[in-house]
C-alpha positions as CSV (number, residue, x, y, z in Angstrom):
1,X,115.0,81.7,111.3
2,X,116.5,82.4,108.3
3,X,114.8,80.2,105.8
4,X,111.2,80.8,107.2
5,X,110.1,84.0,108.1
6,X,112.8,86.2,106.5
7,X,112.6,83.6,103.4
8,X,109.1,84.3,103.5
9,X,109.3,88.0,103.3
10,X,111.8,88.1,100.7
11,X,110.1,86.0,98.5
12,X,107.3,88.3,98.9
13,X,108.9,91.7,98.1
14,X,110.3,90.0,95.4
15,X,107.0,88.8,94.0
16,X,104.9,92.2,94.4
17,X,108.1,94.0,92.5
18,X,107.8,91.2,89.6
19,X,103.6,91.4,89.5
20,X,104.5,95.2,89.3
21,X,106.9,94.5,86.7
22,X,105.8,92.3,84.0
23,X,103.8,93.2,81.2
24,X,100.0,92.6,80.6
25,X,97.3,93.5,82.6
26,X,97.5,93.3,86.1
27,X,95.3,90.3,86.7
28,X,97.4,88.6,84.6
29,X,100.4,89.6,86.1
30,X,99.6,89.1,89.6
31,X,98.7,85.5,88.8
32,X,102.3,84.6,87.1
33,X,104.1,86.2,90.1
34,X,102.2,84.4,92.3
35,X,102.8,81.3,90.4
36,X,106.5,81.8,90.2
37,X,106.4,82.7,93.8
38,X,106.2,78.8,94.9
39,X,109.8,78.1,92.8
40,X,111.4,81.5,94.1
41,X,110.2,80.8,97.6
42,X,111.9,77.3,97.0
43,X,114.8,78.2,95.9
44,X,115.5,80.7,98.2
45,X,114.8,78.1,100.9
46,X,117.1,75.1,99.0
47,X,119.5,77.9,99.1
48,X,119.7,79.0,102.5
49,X,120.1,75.2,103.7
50,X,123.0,74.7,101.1
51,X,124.9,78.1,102.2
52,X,128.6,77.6,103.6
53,X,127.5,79.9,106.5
54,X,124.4,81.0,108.0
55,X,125.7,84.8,107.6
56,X,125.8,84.4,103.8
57,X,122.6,82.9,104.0
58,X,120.8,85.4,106.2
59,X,122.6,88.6,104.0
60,X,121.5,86.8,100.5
61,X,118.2,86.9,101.9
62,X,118.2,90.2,103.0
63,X,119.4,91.6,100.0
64,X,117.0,90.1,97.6
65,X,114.2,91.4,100.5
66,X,115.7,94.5,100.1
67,X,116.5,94.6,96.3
68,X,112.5,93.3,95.7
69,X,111.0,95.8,98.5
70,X,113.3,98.9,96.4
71,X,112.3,97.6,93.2
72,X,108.3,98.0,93.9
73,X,108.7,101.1,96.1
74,X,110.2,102.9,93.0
75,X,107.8,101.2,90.4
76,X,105.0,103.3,93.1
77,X,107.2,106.0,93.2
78,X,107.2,106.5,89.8
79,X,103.8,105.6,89.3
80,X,103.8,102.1,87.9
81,X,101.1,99.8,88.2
82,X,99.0,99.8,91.5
């Protein structure tokens, strides 16, 4: 459950606070994010198989979910990029 689904939604909060985040235009951005999306998205999944527990796993996950998620919710906050 871990690697899937909640590996999925990290990877995505990550990837909308990173397309928020670097510079350019936002087309541009949008399309790296995306493309670095496929090596986050495996990473996070190599790493959840390779964890010494599946409660590290699952609170790595949610932490980088949650770190992403707060990253892009301030950037709107503040007014970044929509």
């Amino acid at each position: 459950m871990t690697a899937i689904p909640l590996g999925y939604a990290a990877t995505s909060l990550m990837v909308m606070a990173l397309a928020r985040l670097l510079p350019g235009d936002r087309a541009q951005a949008t399309v790296l994010a995306t493309l670095l999306s496929f090596a986050l998205y495996a990473a996070l999944i190599v790493y959840v198989f390779a964890a010494s527990s599946a409660r590290k796993a699952f609170c790595v996950t949610l932490v980088l979910g949650a770190l992403g998620g707060g990253i892009a919710w301030l950037s709107i906050a503040m007014g970044g990029r929509v």
